[in-house]
C-alpha positions in Angstrom: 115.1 131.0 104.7 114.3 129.1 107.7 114.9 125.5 106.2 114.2 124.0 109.5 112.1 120.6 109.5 109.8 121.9 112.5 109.2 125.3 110.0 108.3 123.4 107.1 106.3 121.3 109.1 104.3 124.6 110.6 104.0 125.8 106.9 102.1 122.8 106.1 99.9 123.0 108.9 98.8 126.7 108.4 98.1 126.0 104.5 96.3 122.6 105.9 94.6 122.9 109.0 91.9 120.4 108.1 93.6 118.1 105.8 94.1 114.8 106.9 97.6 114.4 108.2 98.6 111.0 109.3 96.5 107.4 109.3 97.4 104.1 111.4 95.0 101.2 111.4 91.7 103.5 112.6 93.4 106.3 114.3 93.7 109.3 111.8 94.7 113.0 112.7 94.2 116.4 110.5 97.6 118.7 110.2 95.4 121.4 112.7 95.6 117.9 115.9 98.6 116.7 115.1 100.0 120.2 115.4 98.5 120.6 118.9 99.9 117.6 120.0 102.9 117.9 119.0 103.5 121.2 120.4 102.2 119.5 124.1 105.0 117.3 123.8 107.5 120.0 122.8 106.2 121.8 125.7 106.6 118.9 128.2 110.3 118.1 126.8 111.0 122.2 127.3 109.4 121.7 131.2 111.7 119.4 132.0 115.1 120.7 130.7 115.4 119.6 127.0 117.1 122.2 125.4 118.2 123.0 121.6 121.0 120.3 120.8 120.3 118.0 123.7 118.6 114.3 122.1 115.6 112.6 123.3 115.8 108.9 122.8 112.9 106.8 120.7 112.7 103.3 121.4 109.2 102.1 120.0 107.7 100.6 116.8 105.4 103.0 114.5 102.7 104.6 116.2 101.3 108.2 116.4 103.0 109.1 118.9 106.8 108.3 117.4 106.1 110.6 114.7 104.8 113.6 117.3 108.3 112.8 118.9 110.3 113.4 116.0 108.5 116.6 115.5 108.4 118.0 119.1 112.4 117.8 119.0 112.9 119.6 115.5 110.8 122.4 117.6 113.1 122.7 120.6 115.8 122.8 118.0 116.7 118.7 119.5 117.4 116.1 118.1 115.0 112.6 118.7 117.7 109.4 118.8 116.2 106.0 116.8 116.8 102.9 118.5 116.0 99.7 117.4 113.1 98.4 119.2 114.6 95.0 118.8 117.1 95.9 120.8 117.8 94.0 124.2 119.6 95.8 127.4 123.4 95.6 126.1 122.4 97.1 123.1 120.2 99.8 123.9 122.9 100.4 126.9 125.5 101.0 124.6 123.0 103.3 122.6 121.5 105.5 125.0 125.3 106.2 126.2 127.0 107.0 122.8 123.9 109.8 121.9 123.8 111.2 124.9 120.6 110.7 125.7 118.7 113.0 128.0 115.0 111.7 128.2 113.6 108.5 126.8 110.4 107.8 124.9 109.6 104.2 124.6 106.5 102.0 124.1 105.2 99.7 127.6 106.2 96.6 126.5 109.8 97.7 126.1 109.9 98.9 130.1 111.3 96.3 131.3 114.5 96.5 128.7 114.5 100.4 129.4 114.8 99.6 133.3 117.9 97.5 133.1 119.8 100.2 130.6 119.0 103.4 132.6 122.8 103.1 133.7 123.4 103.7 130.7 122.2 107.4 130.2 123.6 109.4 133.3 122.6 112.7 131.9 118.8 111.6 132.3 116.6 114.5 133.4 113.8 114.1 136.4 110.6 113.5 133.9 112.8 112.1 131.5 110.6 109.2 130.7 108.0 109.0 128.6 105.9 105.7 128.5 103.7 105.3 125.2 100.7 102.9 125.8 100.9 99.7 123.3 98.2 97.5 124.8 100.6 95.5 126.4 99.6 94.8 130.2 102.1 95.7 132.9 103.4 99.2 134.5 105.5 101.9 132.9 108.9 100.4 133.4 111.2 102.6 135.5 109.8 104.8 138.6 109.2 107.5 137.6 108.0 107.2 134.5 105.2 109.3 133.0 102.5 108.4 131.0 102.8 110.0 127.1 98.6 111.1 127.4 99.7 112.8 131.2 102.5 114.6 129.4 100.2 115.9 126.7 97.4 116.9 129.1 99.7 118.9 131.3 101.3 120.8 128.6 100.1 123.7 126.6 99.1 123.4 122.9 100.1 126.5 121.7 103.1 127.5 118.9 105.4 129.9 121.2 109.0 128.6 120.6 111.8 130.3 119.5 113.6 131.1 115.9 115.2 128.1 114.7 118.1 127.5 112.3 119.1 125.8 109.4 121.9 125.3 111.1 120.5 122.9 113.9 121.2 118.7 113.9 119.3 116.1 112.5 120.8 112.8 113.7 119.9 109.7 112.5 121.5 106.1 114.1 122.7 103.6 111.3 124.3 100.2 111.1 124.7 97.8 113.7 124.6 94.9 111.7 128.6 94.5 111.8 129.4 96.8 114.1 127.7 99.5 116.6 125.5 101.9 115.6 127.0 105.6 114.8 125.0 108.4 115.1 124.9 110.5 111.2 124.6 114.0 111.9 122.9 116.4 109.0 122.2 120.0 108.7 118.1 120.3 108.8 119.0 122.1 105.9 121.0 119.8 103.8 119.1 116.7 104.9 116.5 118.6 103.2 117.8 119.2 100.1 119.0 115.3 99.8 116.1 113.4 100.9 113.5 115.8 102.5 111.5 116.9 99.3 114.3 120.2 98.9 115.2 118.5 95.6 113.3 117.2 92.7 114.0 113.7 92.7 113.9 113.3 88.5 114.8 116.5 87.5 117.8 116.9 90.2 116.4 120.8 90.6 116.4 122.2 93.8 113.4 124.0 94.8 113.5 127.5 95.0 112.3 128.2 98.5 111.1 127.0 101.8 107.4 127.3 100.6 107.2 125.5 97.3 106.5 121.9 98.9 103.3 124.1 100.1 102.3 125.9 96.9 103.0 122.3 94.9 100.4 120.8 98.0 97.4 123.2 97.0 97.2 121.2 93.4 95.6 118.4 95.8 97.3 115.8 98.3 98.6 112.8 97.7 98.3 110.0 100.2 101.7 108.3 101.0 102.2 104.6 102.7 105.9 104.5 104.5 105.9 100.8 105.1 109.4 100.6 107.1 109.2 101.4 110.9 110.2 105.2 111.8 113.5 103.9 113.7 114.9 103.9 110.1 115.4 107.0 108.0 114.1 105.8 105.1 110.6 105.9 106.8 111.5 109.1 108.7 112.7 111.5 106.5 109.9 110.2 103.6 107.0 110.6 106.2 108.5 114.0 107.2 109.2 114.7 103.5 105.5 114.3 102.8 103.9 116.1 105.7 106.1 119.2 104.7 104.0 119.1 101.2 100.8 118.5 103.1 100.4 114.5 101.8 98.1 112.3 103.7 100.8 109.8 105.6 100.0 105.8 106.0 102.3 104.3 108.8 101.7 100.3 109.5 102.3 99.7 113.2 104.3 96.6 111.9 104.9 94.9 108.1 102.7 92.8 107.2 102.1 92.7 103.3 97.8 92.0 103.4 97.5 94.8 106.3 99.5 97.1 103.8 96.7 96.4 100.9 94.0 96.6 103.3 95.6 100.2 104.2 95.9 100.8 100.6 92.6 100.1 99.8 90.8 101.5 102.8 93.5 105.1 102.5 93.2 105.2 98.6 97.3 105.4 98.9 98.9 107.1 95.6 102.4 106.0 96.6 104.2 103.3 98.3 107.4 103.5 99.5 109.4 100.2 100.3 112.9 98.8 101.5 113.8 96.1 98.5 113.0 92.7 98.0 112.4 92.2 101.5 109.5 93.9 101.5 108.6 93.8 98.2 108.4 90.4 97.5 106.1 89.7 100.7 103.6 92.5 99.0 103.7 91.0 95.7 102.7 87.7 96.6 99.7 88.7 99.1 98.4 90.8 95.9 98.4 88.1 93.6 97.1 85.5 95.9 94.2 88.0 97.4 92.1 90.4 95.6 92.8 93.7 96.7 91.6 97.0 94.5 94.7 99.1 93.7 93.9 100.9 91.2 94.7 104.7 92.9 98.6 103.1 93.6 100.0 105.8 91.4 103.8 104.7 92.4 105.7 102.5 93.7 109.4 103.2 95.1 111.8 100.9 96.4 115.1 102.1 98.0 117.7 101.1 101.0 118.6 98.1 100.2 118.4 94.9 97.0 115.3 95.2 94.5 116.3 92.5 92.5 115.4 92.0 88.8 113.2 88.8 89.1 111.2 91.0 92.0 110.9 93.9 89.6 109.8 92.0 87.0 106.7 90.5 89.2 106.8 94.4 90.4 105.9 95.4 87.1 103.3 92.6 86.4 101.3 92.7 89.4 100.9 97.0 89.3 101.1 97.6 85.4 99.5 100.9 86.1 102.0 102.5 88.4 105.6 103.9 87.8 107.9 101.7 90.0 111.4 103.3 90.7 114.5 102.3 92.5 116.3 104.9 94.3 120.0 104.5 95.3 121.6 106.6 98.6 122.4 106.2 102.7 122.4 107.9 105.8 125.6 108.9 105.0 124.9 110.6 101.1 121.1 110.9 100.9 119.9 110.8 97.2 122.5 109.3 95.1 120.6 108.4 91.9 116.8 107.1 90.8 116.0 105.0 87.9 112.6 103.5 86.2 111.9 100.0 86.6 110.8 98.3 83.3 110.3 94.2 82.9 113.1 92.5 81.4 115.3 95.1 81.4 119.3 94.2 81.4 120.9 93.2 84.5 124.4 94.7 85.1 124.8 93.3 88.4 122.7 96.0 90.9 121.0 99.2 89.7 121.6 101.0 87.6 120.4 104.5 87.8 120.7 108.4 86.9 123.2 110.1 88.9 121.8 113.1 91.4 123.4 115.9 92.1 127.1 116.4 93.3 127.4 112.3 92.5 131.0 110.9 91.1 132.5 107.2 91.4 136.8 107.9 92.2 139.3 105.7 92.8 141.6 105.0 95.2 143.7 108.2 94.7 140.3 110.3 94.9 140.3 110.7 91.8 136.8 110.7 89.0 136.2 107.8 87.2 135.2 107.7 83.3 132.9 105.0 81.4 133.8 101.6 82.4 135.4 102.8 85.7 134.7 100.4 89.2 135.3 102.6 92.5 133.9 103.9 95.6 130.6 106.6 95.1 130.9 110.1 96.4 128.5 112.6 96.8 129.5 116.4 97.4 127.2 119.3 97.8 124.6 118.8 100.9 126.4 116.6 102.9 126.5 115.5 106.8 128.7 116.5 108.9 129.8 113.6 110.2 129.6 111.1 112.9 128.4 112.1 116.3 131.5 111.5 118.9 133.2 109.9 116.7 136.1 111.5 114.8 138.2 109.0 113.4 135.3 107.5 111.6 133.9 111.1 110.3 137.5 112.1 109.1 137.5 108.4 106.6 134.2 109.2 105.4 135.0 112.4 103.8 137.3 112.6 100.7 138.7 115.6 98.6 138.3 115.4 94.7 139.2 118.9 92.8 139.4 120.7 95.7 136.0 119.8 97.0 134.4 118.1 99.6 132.9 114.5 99.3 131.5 111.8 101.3 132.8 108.4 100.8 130.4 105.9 103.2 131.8 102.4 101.0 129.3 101.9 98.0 131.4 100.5 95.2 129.7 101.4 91.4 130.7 101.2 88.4 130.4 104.6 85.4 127.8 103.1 82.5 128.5 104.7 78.9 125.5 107.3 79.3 126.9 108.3 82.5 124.5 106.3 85.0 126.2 104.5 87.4 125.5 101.2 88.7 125.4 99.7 92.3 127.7 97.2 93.0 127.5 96.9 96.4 128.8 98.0 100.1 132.9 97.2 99.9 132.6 96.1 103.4 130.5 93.3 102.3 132.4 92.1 99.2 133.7 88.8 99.1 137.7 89.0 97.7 137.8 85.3 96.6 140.9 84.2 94.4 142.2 87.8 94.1 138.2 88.4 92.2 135.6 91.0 94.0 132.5 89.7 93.7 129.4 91.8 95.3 126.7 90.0 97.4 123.9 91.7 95.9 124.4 90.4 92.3 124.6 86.8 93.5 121.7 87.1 96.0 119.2 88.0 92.6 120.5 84.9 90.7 119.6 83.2 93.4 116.2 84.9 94.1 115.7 84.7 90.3 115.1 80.8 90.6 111.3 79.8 91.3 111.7 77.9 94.3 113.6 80.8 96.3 112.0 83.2 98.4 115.0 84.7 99.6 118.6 84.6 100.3 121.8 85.9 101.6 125.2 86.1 100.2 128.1 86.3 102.8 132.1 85.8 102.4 133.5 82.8 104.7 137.2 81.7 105.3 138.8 79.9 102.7 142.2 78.1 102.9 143.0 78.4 99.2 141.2 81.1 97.8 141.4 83.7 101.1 137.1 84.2 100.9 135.0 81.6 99.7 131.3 82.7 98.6 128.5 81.1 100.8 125.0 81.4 100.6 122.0 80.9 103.2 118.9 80.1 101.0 115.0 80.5 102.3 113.0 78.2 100.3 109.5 79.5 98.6 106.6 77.9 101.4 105.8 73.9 100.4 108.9 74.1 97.8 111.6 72.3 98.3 115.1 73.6 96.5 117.2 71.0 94.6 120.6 72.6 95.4 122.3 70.9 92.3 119.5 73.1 89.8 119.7 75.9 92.0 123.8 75.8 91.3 123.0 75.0 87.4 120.7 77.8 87.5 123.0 80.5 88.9 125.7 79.6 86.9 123.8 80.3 83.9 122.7 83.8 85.6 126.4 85.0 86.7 130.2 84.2 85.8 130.8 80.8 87.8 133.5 82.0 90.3 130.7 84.1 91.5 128.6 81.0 92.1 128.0 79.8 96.3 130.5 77.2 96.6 129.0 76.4 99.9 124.9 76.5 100.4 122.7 76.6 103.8 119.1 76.3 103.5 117.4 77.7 106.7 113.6 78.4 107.3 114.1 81.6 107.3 116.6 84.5 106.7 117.1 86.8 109.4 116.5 90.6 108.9 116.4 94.2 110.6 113.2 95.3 111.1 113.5 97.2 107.9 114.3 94.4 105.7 118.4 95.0 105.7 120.8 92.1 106.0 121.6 90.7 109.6 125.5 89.5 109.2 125.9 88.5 112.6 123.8 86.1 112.4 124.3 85.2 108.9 127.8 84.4 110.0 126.9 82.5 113.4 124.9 80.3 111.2 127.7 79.6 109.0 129.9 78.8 111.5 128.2 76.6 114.0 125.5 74.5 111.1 127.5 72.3 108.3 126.0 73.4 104.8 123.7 71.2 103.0 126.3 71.8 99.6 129.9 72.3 99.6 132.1 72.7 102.5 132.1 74.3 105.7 133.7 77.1 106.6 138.2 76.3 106.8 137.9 78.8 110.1 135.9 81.2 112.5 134.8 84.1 110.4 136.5 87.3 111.6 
């Protein structure tokens, strides 16, 4: 079987010429023009050099064109690079370096940022970048830089590349909120079979072949809204995941919650797919304040980072017609687990969900965990293979248990009775305070559970007595205003009390990736140069 993205892609297109493809704002494009375009991109990359393995960098929000990018390097058997578009020169400097970057893609507004980093990817080929027009005035950016509708109309539209391979790299940039960015690097084929449709997210049953997203797709398309940026892989790998069955893809060219229900409404969308409260919450509180129809919203899938329970709950009120899940994974595991979301239901301190396939908790000796048991989640079967450049980091990711290989990225979870596991949290982010572990995630919901929060961070800062003391930064709802004293009452009713901020910043607003993940850096800049409106500050620097 081929079990290449660009394959399954083609599949798609030759059971679909006509259907529609992919919708942003008014633009829209059937399977049969997306394909043609796409291929004119491949074809440029191929003029000027790109060959199978070498990576193409992306630095752009959502737009058409990002997604023909990502596609025209699973062709040439390449590998497309996502960079933050928030990124600044340093950053996408460092970036463009570590992945090796031999042409760049990037929207016009960002030339200016692309200009001052090109010393940063030596191995740049002549024609190497590749301006997409944003509406932003100004030129191109660097000399030499060539327009993304000149590349298409000088390049052929036809499909005459080479065999591909199962076998070929998929490499998608994570982190960088405490630390740099490292480049995961999958198998097309086992990316697939974690997160790409090759599994059957409830049942945990592979599909059988290459063509059974296809023969599922002739029952009728369903029309999918990604509503995170295609820099992260959530949004990647589900847009890709859908096109392979011949779904109808929504892209945003930015969040904003009442442009997603206008999109919803306008595209009929079946199912949404979100990054936690983040977005969720946003969502929920433009559809109960405006009067959107959403009636064909079929399901609604949260996943990447914290859905917590008091957002579920107005989840569940505000779309009482559709299945909400919650699906637990990384860039470094894929599909770890999926459970339903139901109002009220218990709270055991993150979610808790069914195991996928290949899915233990171990301890510290690598070893499985029973009911009851705490330790770090492992996932064995389709795996990565590891970092890009970076050895030492791919060799502590990977653990053996019975003989077999795992990877380990840091998600602590704990083994529930029925064998579920539940989602404790990232053990780089726990807070170790008085010898006790106590996971961010389960503190930021009792927070987020109280009416006058809109949102909230939980960080570990230096504390003289107790080694970590646990601090919060709290984002009031708009025109409330939080009484700190309740707020502590209230969490202390919600979660054992040494779990309980002893130290409280309210800020106007809590900073966040683009795709709705926690920003420690500036979590902990905050907490370190502002005194906290309860408790004490900080007794040092944090680390």
């Amino acid at each position: 079987m081929a079990l290449n993205f660009a394959d399954l892609f083609e599949h798609a297109v030759d059971a679909f010429p006509e259907r529609l493809a992919v919708a942003l704002d008014d633009r829209t494009l059937t399977y049969a023009e997306l394909e043609e375009r796409v291929n004119r991109f491949a074809h440029y990359l191929a003029g000027i050099g790109v060959r199978a393995g070498d990576h193409v960098g992306l630095y752009a929000g959502n737009s058409v064109e990002a997604l023909e990018v990502l596609l025209a390097c699973c062709k040439l058997r390449a590998a497309a690079i996502n960079i933050n578009y928030r990124y600044g020169e340093k950053e996408l400097r460092y970036l463009l370096g570590d992945s090796d970057s031999v042409a760049i893609v990037y929207q016009r507004g960002l030339g200016p940022q692309v200009a001052g980093a090109l010393d940063g990817s030596p191995g740049l080929k002549p024609g190497g970048l590749v301006v997409i027009d944003d509406g932003t005035a100004g030129d191109a950016g660097p000399d030499g830089a060539v327009e993304y509708s000149d590349a298409l109309a000088r390049s052929a539209p036809g499909r005459d590349f080479g065999e591909r391979s199962a076998d070929d790299v998929y490499i998608i940039y994570t982190g960088g909120t405490t630390g740099n960015p490292k480049g995961v690097m999958w198998r097309h084929e086992d990316l697939w079979r974690t997160l790409g449709g090759g599994i059957d997210f409830m049942t945990r049953e592979p599909l059988p072949d290459e063509w059974e997203q296809v023969r599922r797709g002739q029952n009728g398309a369903l029309v999918r809204m990604c509503a995170a940026p295609l820099i992260h892989g959530n949004a990647q790998v589900g847009t890709l995941q859908s096109l392979f069955a011949g779904e109808t893809v929504v892209l945003l060219p930015r969040f904003d919650a009442d442009a997603a229900w206008r999109a919803v409404e306008r595209y009929k969308v079946n199912v949404m797919v979100i990054i936690g409260d983040a977005m969720a919450r946003p969502l929920i509180d433009a559809l109960n304040n405006g009067n959107y129809e959403t009636s064909t919203v079929l399901a609604f899938s949260s996943s990447a980072a914290l859905f917590s329970p008091a957002v579920k709950d107005a989840a569940v009120t505000a779309l009482p017609n559709a299945v909400i899940t919650e699906a637990v994974g990384s860039t470094e595991t894929g599909f770890a687990g999926i459970g339903m979301v139901t109002k009220g239901a218990e709270n055991k301190g993150g979610p808790t969900v069914t195991t996928g396939p290949d899915v233990l908790v171990i301890d510290e000796h690598d070893r499985p965990l029973g009911p009851g048991g705490i330790g770090r989640l492992a996932r064995g079967g389709n795996v990565p293979l590891g970092y890009y450049k970076d050895p030492e980091k791919t060799a502590k990711l990977f653990a053996e248990v019975d003989g077999k290989r795992y990877t380990v990225p840091g998600d602590w979870a704990r083994v529930e009775e029925n064998g579920s596991f539940t989602l404790l949290g990232r053990g780089n982010t726990c807070v170790n305070t008085g010898g006790e572990k106590v996971y961010p995630e389960e503190v930021e919901s009792a927070l987020k559970s109280h009416p006058d929060v809109f949102d909230a961070m939980v960080i570990g800062v230096p504390d003289a007595r107790l080694g970590q003391a646990v601090a919060a930064l709290v984002q009031p709802r708009d025109g409330a205003t939080v009484d700190l004293d309740a707020l502590d009452t209230h969490v202390r009713g919600e979660i054992a009390g040494y779990k309980a901020p002893r130290a409280l910043w309210v800020v106007d607003e809590i900073s966040r990736t683009v795709s709705g993940k926690a920003d420690f850096k500036w979590a902990r800049a905050h907490t370190s140069e502002h005194q906290p409106a309860r408790g004490h500050a900080p007794d040092a620097q944090p680390a």
